[in-house]
Biopython code that builds the backbone (N, CA, C, O; Angstrom):
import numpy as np
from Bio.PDB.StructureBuilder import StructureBuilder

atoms = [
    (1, "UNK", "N", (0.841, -1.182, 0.000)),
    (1, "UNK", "CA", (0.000, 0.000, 0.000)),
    (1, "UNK", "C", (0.886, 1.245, 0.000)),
    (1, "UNK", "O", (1.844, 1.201, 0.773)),
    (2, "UNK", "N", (0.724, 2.388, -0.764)),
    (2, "UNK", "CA", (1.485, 3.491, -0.827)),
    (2, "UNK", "C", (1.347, 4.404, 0.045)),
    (2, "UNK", "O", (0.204, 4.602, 0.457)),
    (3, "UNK", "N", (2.166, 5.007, 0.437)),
    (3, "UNK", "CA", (2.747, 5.848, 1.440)),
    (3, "UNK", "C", (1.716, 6.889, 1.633)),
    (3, "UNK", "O", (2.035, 7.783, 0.849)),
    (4, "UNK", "N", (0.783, 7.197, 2.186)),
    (4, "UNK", "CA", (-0.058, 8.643, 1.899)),
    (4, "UNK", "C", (0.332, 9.870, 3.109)),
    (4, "UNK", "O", (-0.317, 10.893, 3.329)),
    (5, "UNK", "N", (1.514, 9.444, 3.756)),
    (5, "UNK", "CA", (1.355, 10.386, 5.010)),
    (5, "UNK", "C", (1.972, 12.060, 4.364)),
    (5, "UNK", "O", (2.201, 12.884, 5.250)),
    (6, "UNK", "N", (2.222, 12.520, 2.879)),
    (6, "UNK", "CA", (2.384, 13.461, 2.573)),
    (6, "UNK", "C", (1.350, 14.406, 2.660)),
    (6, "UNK", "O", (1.373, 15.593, 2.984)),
    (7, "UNK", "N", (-0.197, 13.144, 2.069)),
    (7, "UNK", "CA", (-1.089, 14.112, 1.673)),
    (7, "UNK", "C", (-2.018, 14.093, 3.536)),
    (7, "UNK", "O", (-3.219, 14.356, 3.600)),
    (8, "UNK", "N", (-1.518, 13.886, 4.315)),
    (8, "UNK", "CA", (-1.991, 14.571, 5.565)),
    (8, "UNK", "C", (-1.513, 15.505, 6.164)),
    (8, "UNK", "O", (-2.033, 16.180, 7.052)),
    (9, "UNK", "N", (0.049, 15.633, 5.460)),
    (9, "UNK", "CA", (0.838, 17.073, 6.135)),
    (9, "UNK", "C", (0.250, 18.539, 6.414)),
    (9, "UNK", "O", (-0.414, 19.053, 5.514)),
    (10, "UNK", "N", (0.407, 19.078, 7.330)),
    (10, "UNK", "CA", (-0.547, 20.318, 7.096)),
    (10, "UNK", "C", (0.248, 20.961, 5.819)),
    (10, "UNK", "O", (-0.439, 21.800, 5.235)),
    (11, "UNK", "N", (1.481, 20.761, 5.287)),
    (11, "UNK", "CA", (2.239, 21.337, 4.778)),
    (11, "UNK", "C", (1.600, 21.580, 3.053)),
    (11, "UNK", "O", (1.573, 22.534, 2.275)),
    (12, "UNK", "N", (1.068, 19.927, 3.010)),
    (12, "UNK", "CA", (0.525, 19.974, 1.632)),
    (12, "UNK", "C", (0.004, 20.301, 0.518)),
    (12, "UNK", "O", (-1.014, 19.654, 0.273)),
    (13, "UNK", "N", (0.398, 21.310, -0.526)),
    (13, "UNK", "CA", (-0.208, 21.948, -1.429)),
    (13, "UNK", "C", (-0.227, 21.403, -2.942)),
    (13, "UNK", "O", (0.624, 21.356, -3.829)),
    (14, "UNK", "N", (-2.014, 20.883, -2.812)),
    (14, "UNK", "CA", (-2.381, 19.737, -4.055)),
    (14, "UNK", "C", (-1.637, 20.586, -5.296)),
    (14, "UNK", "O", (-1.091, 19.784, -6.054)),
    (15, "UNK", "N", (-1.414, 22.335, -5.832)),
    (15, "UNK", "CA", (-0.841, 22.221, -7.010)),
    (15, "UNK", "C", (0.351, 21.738, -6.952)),
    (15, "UNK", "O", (0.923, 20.956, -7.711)),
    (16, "UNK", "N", (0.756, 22.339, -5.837)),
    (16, "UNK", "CA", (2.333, 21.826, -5.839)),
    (16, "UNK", "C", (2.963, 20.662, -6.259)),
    (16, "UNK", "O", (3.955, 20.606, -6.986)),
    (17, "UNK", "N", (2.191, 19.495, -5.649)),
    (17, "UNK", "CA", (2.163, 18.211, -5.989)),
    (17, "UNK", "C", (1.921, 18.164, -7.275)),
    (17, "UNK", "O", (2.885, 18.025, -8.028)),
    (18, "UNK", "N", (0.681, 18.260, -7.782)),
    (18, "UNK", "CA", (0.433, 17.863, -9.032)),
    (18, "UNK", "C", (1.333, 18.434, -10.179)),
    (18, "UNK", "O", (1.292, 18.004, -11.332)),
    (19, "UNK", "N", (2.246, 19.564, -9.700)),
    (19, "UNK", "CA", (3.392, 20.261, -10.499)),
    (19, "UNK", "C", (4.588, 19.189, -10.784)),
    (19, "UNK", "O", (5.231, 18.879, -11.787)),
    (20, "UNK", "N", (4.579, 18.800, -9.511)),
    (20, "UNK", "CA", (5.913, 17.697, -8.785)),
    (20, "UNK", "C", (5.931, 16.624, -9.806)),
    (20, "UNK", "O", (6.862, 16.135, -10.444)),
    (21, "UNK", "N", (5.005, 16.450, -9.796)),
    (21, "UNK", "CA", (3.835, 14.755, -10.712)),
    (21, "UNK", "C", (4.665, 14.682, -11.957)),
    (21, "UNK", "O", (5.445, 13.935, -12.548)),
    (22, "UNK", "N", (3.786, 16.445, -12.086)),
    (22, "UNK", "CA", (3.935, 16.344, -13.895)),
    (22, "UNK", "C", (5.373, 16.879, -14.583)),
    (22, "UNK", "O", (5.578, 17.169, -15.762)),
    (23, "UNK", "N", (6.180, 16.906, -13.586)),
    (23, "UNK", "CA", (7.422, 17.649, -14.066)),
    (23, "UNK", "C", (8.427, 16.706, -13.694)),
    (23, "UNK", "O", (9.600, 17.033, -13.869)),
    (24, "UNK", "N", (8.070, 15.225, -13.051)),
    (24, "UNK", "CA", (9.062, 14.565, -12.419)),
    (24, "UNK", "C", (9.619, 14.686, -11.823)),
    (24, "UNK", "O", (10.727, 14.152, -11.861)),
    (25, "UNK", "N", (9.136, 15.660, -10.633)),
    (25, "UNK", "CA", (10.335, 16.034, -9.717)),
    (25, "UNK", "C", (9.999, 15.426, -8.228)),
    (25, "UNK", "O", (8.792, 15.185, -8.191)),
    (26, "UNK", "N", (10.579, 15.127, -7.107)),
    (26, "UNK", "CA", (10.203, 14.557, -5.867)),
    (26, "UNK", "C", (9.569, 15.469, -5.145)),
    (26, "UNK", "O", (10.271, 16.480, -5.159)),
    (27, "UNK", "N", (8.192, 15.718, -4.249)),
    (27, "UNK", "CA", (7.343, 16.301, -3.662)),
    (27, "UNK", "C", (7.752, 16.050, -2.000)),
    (27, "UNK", "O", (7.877, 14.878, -1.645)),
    (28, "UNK", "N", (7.899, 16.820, -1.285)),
    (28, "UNK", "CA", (8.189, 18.362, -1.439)),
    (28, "UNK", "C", (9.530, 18.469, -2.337)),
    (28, "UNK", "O", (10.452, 17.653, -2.360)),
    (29, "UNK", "N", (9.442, 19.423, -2.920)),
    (29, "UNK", "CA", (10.373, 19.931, -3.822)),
    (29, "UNK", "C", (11.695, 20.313, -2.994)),
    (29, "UNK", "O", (11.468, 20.801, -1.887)),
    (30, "UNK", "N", (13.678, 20.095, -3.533)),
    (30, "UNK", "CA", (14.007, 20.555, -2.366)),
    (30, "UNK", "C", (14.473, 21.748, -2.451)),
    (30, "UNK", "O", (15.474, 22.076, -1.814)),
    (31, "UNK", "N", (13.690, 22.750, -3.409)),
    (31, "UNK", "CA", (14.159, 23.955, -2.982)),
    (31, "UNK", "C", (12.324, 24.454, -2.503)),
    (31, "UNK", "O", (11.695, 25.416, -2.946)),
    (32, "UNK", "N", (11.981, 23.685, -1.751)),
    (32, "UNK", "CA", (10.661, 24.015, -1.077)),
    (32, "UNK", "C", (10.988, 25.814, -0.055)),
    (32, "UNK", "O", (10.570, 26.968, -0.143)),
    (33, "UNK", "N", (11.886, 25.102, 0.758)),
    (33, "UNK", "CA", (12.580, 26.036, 1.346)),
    (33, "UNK", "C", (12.601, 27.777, 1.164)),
    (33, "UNK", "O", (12.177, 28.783, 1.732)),
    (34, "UNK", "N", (13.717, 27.211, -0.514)),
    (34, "UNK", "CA", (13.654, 28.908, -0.589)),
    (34, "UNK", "C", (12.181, 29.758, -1.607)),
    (34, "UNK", "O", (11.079, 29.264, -1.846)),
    (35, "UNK", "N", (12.535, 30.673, -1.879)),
    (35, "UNK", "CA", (11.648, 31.084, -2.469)),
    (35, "UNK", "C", (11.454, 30.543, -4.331)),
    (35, "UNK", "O", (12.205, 30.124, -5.212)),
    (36, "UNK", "N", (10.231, 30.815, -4.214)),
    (36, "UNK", "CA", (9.961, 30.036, -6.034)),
    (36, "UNK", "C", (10.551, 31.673, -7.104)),
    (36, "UNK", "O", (10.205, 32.853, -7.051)),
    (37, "UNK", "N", (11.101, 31.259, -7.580)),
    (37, "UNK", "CA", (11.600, 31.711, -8.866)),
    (37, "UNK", "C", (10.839, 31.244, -10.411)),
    (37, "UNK", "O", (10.853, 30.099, -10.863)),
    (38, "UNK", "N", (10.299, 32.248, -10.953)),
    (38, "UNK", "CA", (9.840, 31.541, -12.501)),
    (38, "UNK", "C", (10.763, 31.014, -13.500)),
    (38, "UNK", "O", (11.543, 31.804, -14.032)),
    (39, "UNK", "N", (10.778, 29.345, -13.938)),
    (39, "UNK", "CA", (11.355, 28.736, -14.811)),
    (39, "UNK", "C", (12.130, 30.070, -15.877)),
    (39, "UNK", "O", (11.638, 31.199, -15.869)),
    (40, "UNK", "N", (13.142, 29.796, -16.587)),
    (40, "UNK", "CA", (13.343, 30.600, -17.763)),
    (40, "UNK", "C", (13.161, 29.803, -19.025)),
    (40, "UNK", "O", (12.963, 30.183, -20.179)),
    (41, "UNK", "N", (13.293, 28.478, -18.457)),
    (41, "UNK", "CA", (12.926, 27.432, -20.129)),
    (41, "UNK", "C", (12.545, 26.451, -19.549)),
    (41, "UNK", "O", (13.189, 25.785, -18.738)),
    (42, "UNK", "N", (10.582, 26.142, -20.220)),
    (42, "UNK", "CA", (10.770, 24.773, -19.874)),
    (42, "UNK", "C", (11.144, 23.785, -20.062)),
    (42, "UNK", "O", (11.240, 23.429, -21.237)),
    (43, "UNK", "N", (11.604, 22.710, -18.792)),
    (43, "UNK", "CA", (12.252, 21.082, -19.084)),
    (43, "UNK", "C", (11.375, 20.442, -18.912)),
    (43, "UNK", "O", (10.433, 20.410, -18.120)),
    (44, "UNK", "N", (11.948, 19.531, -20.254)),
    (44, "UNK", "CA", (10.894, 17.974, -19.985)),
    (44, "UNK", "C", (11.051, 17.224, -19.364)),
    (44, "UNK", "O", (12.157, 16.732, -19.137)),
    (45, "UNK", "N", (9.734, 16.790, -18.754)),
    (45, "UNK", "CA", (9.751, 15.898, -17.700)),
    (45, "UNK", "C", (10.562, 14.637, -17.533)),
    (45, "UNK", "O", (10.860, 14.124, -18.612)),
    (46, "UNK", "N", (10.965, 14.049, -16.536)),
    (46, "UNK", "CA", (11.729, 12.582, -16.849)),
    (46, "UNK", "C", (10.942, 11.844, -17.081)),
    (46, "UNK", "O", (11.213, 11.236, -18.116)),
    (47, "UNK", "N", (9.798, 11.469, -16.517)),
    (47, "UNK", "CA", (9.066, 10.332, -16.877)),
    (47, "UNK", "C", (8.102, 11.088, -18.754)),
    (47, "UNK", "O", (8.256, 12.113, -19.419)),
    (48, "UNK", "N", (7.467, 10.226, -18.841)),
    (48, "UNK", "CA", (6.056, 10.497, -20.062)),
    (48, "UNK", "C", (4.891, 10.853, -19.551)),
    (48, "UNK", "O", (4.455, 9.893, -18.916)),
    (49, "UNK", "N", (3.890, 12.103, -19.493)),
    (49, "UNK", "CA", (3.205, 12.400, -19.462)),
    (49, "UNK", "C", (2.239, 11.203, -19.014)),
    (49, "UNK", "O", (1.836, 10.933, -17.882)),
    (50, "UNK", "N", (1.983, 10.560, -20.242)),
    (50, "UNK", "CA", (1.026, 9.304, -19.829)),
    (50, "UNK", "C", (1.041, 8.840, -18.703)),
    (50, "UNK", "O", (0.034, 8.661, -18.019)),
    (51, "UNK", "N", (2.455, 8.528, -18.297)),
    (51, "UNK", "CA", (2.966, 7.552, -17.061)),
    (51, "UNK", "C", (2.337, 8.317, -15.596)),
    (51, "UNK", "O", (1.888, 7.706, -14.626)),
    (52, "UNK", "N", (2.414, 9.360, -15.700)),
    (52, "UNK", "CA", (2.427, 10.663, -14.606)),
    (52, "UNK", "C", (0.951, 10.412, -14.360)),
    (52, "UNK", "O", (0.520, 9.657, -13.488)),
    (53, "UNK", "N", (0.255, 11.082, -15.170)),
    (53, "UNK", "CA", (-1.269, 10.784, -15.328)),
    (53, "UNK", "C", (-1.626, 10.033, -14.749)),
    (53, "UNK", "O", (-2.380, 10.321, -13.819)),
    (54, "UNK", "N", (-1.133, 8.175, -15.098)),
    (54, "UNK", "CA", (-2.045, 6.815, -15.330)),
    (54, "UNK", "C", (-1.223, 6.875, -13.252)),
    (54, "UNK", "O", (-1.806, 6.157, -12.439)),
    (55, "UNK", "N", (-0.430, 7.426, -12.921)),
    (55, "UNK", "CA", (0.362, 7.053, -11.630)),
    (55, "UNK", "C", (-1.143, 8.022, -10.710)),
    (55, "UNK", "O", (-1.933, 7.626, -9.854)),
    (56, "UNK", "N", (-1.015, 9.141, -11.282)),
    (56, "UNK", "CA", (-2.310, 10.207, -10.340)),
    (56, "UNK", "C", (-3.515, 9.519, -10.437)),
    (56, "UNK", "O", (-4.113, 9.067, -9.461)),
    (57, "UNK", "N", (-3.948, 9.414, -11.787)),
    (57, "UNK", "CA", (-5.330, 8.745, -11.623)),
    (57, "UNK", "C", (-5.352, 7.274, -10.488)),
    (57, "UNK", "O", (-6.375, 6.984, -9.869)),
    (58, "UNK", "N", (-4.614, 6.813, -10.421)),
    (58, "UNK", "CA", (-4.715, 5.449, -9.731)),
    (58, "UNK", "C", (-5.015, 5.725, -8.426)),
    (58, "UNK", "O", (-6.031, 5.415, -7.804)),
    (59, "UNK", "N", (-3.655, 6.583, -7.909)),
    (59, "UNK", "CA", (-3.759, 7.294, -6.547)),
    (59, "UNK", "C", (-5.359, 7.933, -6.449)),
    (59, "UNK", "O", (-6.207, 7.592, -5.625)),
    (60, "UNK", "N", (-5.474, 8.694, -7.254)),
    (60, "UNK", "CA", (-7.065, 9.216, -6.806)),
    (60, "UNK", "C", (-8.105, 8.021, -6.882)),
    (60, "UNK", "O", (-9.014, 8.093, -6.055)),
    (61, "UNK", "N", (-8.115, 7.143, -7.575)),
    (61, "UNK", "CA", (-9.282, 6.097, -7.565)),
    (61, "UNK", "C", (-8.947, 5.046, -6.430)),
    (61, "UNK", "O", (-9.772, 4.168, -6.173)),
    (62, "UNK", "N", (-7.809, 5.121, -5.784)),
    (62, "UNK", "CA", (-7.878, 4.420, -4.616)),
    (62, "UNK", "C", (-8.499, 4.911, -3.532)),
    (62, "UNK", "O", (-9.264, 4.360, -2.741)),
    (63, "UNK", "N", (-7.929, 6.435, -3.602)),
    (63, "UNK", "CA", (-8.775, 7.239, -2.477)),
    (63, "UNK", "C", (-10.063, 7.717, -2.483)),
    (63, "UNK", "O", (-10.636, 8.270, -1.545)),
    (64, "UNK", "N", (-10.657, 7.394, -3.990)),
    (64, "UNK", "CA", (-11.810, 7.431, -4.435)),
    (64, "UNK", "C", (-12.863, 6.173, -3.281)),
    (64, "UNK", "O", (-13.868, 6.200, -2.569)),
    (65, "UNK", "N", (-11.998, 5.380, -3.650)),
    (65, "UNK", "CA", (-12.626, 4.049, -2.896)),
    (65, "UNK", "C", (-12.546, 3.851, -1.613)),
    (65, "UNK", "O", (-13.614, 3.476, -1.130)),
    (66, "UNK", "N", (-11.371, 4.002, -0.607)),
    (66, "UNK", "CA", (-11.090, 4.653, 0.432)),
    (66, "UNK", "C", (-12.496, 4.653, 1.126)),
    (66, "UNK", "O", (-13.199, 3.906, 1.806)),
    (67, "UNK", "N", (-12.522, 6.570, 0.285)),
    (67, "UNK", "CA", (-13.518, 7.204, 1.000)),
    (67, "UNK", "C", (-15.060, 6.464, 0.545)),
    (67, "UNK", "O", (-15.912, 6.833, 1.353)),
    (68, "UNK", "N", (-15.422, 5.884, -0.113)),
    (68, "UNK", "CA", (-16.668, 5.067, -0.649)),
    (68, "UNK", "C", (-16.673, 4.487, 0.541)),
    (68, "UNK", "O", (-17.585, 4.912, 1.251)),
    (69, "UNK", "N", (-15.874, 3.520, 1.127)),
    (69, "UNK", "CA", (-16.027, 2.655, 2.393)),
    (69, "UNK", "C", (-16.542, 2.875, 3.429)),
    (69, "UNK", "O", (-17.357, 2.229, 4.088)),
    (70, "UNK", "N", (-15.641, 4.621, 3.720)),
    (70, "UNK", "CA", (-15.755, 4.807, 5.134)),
    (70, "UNK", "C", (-16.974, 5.665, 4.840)),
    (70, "UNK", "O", (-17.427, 6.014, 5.930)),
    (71, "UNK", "N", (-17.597, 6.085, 3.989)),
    (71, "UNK", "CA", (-18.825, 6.834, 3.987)),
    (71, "UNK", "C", (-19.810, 5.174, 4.260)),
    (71, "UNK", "O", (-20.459, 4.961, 5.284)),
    (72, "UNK", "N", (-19.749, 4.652, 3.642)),
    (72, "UNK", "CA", (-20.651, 3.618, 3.692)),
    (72, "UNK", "C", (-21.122, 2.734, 5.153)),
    (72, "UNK", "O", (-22.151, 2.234, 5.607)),
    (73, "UNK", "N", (-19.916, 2.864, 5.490)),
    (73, "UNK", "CA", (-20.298, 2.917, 7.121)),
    (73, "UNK", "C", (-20.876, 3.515, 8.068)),
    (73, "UNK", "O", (-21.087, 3.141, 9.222)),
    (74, "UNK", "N", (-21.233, 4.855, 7.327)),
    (74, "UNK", "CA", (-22.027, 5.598, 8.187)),
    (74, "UNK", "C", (-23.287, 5.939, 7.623)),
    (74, "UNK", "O", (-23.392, 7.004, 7.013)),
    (75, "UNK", "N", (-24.569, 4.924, 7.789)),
    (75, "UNK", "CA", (-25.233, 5.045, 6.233)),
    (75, "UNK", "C", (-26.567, 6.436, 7.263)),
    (75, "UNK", "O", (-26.816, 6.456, 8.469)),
    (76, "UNK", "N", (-27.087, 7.321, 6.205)),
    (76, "UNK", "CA", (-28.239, 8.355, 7.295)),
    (76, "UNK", "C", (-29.126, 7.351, 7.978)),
    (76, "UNK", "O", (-29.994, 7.728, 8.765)),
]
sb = StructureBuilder()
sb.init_structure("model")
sb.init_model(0)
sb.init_chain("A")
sb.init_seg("    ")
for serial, (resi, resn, name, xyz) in enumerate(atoms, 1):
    if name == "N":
        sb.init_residue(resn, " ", resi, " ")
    sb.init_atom(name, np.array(xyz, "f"), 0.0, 1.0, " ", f" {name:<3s}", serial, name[0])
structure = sb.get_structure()
């Protein structure tokens, strides 16, 4: 089962991540720290687009389901 204790951090900021995702870079970023500077050229990602995507969508349809459960347990 994958690691989710990022997305409970109070620290967590979903674009950020989803930047991280799509640019191949490790979340938190490690110049989290200092201040953001705007790119001067963009780089392509290491992984393929597709790959990035098909990796997020999964993550969300697990937590999709997740939360299906624990709602279901609490029926009105």
């Amino acid at each position: 089962m994958p690691d989710y204790a990022v997305f409970a951090s109070h620290d967590f900021n979903p674009n950020d991540y989803a930047h991280a995702v799509l640019a191949g870079e490790p979340y938190p970023s490690q110049s989290a720290s200092r201040p953001k500077a705007k790119p001067s050229a963009v780089e392509p990602a290491k992984e393929d687009i597709s790959v990035a995507i098909t990796k997020l969508n999964s993550g969300i349809d697990d937590v999709h389901k997740q939360l299906k459960n624990v709602v279901s347990l609490f029926p009105h």
